[in-house]
C-alpha positions as CSV (number, residue, x, y, z in Angstrom):
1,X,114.7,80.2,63.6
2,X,112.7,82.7,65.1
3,X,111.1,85.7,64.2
4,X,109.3,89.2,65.3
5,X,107.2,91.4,63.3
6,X,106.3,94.5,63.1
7,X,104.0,96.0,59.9
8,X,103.5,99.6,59.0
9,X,103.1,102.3,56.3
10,X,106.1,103.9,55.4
11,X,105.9,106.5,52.5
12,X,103.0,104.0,51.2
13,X,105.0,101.2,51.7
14,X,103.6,98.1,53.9
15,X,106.9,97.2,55.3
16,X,107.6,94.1,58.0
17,X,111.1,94.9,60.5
18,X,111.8,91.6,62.1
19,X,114.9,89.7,63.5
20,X,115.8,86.4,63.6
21,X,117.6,84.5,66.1
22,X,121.2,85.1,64.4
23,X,121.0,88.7,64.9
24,X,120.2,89.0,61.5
25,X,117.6,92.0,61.3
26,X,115.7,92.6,58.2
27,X,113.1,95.1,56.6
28,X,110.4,93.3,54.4
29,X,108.4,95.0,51.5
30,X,105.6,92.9,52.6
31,X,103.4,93.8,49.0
32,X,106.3,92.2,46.5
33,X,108.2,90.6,49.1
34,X,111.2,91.8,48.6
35,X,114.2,92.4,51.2
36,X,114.7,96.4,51.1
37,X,117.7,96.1,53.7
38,X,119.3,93.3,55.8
39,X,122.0,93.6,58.9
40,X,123.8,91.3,61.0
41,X,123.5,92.9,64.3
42,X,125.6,90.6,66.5
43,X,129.4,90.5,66.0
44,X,130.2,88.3,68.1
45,X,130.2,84.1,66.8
46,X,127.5,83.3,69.7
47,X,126.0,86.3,69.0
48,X,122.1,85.5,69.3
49,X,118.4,87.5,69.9
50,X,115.9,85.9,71.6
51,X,113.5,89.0,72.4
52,X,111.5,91.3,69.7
53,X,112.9,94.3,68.6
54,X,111.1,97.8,69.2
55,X,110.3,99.9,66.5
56,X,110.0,103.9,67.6
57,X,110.1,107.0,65.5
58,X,112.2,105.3,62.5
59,X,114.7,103.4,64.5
60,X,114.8,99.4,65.4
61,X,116.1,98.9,68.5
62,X,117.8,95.2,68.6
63,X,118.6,93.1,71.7
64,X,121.9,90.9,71.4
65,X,122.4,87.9,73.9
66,X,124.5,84.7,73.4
67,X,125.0,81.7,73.2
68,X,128.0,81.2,75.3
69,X,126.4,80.5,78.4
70,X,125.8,77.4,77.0
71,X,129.2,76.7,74.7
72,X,131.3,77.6,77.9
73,X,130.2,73.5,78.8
74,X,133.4,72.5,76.6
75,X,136.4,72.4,78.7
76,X,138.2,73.3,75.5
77,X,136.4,76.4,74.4
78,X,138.0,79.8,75.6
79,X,135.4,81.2,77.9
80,X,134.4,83.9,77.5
81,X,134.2,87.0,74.8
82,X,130.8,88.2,74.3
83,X,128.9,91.2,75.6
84,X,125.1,91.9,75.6
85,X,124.2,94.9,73.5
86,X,121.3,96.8,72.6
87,X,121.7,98.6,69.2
88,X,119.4,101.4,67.8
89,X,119.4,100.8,63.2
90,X,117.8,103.4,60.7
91,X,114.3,101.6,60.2
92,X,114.7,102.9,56.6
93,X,118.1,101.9,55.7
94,X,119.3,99.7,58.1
95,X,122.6,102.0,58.7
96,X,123.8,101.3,62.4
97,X,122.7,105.4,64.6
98,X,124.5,103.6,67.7
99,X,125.4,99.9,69.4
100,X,126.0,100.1,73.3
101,X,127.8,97.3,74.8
102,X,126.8,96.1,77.9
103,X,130.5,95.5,78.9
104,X,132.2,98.5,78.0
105,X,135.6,97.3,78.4
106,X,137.1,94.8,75.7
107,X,138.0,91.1,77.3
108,X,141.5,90.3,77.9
109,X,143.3,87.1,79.5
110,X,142.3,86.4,82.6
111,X,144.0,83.2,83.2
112,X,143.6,79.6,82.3
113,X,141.3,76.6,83.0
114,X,142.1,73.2,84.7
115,X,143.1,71.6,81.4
116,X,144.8,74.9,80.2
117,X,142.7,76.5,78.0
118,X,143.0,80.2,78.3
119,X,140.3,82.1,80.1
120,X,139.0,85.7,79.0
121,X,137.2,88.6,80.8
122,X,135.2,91.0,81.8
123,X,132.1,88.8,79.4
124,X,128.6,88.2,79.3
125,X,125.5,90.3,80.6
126,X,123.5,89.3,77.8
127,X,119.9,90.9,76.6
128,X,117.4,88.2,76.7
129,X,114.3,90.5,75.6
130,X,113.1,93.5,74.1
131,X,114.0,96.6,75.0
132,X,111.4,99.2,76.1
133,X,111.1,102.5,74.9
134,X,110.3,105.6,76.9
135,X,109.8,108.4,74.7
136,X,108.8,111.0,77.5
137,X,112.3,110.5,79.0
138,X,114.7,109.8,76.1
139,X,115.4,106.4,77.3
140,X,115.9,102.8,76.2
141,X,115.7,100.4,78.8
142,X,116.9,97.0,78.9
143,X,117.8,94.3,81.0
144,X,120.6,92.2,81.7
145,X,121.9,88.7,82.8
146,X,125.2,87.5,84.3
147,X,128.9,87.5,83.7
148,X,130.2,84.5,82.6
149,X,133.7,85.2,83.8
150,X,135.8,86.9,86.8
151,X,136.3,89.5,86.9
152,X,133.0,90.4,87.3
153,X,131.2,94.1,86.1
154,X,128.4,96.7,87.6
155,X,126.5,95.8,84.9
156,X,125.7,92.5,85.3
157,X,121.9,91.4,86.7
158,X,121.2,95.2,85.8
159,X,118.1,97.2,84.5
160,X,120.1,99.7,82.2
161,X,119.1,103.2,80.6
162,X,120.5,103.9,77.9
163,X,120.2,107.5,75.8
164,X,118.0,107.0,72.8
165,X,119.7,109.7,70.5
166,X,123.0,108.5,71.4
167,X,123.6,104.8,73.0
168,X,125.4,106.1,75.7
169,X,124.6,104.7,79.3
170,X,122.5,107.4,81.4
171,X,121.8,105.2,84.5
172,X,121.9,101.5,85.7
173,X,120.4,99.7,89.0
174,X,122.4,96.3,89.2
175,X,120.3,94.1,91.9
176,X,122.9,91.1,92.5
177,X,126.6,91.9,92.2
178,X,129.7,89.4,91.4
179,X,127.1,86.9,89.6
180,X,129.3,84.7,87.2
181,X,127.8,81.7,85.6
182,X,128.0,79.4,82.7
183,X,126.2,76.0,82.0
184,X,129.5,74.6,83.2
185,X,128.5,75.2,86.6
186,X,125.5,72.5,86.0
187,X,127.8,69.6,85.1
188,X,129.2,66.9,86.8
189,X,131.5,66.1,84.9
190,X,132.7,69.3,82.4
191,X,133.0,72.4,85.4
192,X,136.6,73.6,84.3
193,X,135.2,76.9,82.6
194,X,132.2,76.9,85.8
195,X,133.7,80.7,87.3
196,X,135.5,79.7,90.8
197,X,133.2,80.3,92.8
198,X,129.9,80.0,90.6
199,X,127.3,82.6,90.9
200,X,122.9,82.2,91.4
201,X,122.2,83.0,88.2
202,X,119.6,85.5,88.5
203,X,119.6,87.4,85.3
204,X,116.5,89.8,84.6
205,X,115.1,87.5,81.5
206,X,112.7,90.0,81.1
207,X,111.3,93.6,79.3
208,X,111.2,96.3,82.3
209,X,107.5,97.2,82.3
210,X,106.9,101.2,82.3
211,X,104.0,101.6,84.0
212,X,101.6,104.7,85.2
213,X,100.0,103.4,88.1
214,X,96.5,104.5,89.0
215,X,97.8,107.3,91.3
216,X,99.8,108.7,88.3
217,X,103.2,108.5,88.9
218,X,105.0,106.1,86.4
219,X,107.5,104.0,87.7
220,X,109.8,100.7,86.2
221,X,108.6,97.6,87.2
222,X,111.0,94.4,86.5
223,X,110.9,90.8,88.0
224,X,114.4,88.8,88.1
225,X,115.3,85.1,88.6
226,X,116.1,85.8,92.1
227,X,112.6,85.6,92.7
228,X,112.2,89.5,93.8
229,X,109.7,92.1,91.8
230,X,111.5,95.3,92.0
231,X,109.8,98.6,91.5
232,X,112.4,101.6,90.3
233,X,112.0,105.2,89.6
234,X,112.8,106.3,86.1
235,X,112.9,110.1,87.3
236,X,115.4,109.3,89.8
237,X,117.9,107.2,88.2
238,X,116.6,104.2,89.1
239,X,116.0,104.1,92.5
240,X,114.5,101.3,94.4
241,X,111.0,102.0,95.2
242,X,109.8,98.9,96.7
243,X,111.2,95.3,96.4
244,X,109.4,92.0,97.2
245,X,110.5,88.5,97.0
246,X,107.7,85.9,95.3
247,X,110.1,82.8,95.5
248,X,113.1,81.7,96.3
249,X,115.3,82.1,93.1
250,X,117.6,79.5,91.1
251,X,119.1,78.9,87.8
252,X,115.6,78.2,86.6
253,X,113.4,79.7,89.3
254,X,112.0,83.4,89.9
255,X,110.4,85.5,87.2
256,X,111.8,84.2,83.8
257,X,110.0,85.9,80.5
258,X,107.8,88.8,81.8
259,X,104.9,89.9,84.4
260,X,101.8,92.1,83.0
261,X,100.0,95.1,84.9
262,X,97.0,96.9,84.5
263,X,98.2,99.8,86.6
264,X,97.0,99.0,89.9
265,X,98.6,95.6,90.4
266,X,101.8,93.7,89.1
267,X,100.8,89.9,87.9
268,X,104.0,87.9,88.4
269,X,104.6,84.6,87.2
270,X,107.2,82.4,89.4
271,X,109.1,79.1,88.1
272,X,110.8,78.5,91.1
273,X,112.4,75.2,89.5
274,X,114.5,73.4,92.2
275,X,117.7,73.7,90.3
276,X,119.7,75.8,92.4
277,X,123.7,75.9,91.9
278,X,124.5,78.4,94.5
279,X,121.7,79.0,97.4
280,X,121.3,82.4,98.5
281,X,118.0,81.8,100.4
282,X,118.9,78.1,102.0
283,X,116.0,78.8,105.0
284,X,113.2,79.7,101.3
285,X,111.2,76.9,100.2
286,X,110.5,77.1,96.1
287,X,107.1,79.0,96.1
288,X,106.0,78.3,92.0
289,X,102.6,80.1,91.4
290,X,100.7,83.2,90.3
291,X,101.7,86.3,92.4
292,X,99.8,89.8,92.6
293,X,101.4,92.6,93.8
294,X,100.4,96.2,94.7
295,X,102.3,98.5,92.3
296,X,102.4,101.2,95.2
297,X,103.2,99.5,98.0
298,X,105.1,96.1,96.9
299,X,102.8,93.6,98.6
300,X,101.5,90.9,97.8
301,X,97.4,91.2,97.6
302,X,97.1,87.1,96.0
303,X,99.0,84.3,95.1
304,X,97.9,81.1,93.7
305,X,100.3,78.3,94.0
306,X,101.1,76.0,90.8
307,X,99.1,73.1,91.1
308,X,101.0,69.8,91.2
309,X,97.9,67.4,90.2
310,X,98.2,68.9,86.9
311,X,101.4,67.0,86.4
312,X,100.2,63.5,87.5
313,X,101.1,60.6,84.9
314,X,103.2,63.3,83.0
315,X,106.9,62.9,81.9
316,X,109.1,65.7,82.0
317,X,105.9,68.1,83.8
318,X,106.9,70.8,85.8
319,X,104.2,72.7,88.4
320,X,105.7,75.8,88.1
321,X,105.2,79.4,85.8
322,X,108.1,80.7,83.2
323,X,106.3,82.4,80.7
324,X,105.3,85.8,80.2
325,X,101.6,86.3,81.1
326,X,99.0,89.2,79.5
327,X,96.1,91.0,81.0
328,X,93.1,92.3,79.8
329,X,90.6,93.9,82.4
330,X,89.6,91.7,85.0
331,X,91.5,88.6,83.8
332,X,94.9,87.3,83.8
333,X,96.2,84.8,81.2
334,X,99.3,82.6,82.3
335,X,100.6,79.6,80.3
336,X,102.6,76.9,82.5
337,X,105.1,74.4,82.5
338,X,102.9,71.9,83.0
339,X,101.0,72.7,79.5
340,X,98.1,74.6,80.9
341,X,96.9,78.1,79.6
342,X,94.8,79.5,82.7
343,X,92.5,82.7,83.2
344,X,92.8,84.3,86.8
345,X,90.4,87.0,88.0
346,X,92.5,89.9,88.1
347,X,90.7,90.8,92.1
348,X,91.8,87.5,93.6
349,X,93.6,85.4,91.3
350,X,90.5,82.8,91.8
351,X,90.6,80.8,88.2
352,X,88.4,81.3,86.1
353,X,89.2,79.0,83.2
354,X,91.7,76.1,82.4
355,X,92.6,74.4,79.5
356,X,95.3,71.2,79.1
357,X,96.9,71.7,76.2
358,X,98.5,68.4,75.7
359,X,95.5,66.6,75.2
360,X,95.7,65.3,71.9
361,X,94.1,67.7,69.6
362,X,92.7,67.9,65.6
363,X,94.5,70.9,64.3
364,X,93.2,73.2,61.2
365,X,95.8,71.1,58.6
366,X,94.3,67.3,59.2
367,X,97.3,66.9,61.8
368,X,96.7,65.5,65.7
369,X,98.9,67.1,67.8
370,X,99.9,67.6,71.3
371,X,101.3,70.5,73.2
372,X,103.6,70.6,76.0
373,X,105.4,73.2,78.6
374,X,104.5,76.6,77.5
375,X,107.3,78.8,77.8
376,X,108.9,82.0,76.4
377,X,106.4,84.4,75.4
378,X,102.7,85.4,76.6
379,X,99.5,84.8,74.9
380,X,98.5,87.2,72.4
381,X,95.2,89.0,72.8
382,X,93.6,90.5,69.6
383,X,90.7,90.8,68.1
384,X,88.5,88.8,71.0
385,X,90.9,86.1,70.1
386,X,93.8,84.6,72.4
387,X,96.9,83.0,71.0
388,X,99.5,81.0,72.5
389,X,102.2,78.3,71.6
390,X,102.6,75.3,73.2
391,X,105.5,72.8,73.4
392,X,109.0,74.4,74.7
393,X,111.7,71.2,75.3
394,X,114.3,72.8,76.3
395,X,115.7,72.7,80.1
396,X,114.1,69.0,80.3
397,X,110.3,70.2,79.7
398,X,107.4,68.8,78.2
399,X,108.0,68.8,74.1
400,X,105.1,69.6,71.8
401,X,104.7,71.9,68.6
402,X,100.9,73.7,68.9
403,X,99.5,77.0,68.0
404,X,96.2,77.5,69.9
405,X,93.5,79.9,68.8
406,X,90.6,80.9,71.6
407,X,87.8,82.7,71.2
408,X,88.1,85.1,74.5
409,X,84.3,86.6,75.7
């Protein structure tokens, strides 16, 4: 199960808000505690959350995703039902203010597969991560992943805006169209609820950024597994900007978890894992690394290719960049696949520290362990101190179970 915390002072009251990976959100007298209010969030069976909520002004704002995607692999299940969702709860009582659906419409039959089992639509477009807040504009942003089923919606592969008073959709830039996927699609064996024909895959797995860059102007910022950064304007309904591709995109390739900024440039991480099921870019070579790019202009002022020595005499080691990275001034923190936590200089992306975190190491409760592929979620930087887990199994990577403490100077 995972979790996401947030601590503050309510009416004297140290309370925690935190969600765990049912869609269960919760809010924590942290003093005694006690649970002051608990709510299932997700209504659907596969309902799931796998980014933080945001707390703002006394509402929790709660991704939903699912896990669908991945139960749509049994020829015998009826794909698919679910809808992403973002939904905004009273921090203090839990009451649901609003829920918005990412799929307006309500799925109906849409056929049947190979062995007859009945097929469902419009579904999918799940939330992955946490939404992002933008109090000068009365907005919620989120974004969005792909249909599992035909046919397929606008609002699919999407950075949304949603109302924050009222959950109701203001504005929404989808970058690929008629994108339908399930894990089906990956099997030899168990395709018949794979959508005919399959799509790329190339959800935004990430937070839109909302950045002020150093000329002033703020704009959204968002990387997708397509393997293109795109740069929208928030005052103009999310118009493109500038877009720039970084890689060449797959089912696990492109920007997965997140990018960081420090206003002037864009840091953004590329997998680029050769597991493609539907190639847009056959004439691309996968291009896994560390990209900076200019948050005025889109280009690309460094990159720094994933090194593939670091996976030599490694099982199940990836050269490649899926996790969210952080940024403090003049430094870039990036974890990899390949169980390294690196520090680039933010001017050239030179490295300026590197650390293997599946050596074996003594950790603080008399226990060696061993990290692996770090994955999911960026370092966290407090306190002169840099955190970061290692060990993510999942999509064949390196397994491990560490939580590294650095002293950062």
């Amino acid at each position: 199960m995972s979790w996401w915390l947030f601590v503050f002072r309510p009416g004297g009251r140290e309370t925690a808000w935190f969600v765990d990976y049912r869609t269960n959100a919760y809010a924590l007298d942290v003093t005694t505690g006690t649970i002051v209010w608990k709510y299932k969030v997700g209504w659907h069976s596969t309902s799931n959350t796998t980014g933080s909520p945001a707390l703002y002004d006394g509402r929790l704002f709660v991704p939903v995703s699912s896990l669908e995607v991945a139960v749509a692999g049994d020829p015998r299940y009826e794909c698919c039902t679910a809808s992403g969702a973002v939904a905004a709860l009273d921090a203090m009582t839990g009451d649901v203010l609003w829920y918005h659906r990412v799929i307006p419409d309500y799925p109906e039959e849409a056929g049947t597969n190979d062995i007859g089992t009945p097929l469902w639509a419009p579904s999918g477009a799940p939330v992955w991560s946490s939404p992002t807040v933008d109090t000068a504009r009365g907005l919620v942003y989120a974004g969005t992943g792909e249909n599992y089923t035909r046919p397929t919606t606008a609002s699919s592969d999407a950075i949304i805006a949603i109302d924050i008073d009222t959950g109701e959709l203001v504005w929404s830039f989808q970058a690929t169209p008629d994108d339908a996927f399930t894990m089906a699609c990956t099997s030899a064996t168990a395709r018949q609820n794979c959508p005919d024909p399959p799509g790329p895959d190339f959800d935004f797995g990430m937070s839109p950024i909302l950045v002020k860059r150093t000329d002033g102007r703020e704009i959204l910022v968002a990387g997708q597994k397509s393997g293109v950064v795109w740069a929208l304007d928030p005052d103009d309904a999310g118009a493109v900007l500038w877009s720039t591709r970084v890689g060449k995109g797959s089912v696990l390739g492109g920007i997965h978890w997140g990018m960081a900024t420090d206003g002037r440039y864009a840091y953004a991480p590329n997998a680029d894992r050769d597991v493609v099921v539907v190639d847009l870019n056959p004439e691309l070579a996968p291009a896994p690394g560390m990209y900076a790019l200019d948050l005025t202009t889109g280009e690309i002022v460094w990159s720094v290719p994933a090194p593939e020595e670091a996976c030599e005499g490694k099982r199940r080691c990836y050269p490649a960049f899926s996790a969210a990275p952080a940024a403090i001034p003049g430094v870039v923190f990036s974890g990899g696949l390949d169980g390294h936590m690196r520090a680039y200089a933010a001017e050239d992306g030179r490295v300026l520290w590197d650390f293997d975190t599946t050596e074996v190491t003594e950790t603080s409760n008399g226990v060696q362990g061993r990290g692996g592929a770090i994955d999911g979620p960026g370092p966290v930087i407090a306190g002169g101190m840099l955190f970061t887990n290692s060990g993510y199994a999942p999509f064949g990577q390196m397994p491990g179970n560490l939580l590294l403490a650095f002293g950062v100077r």
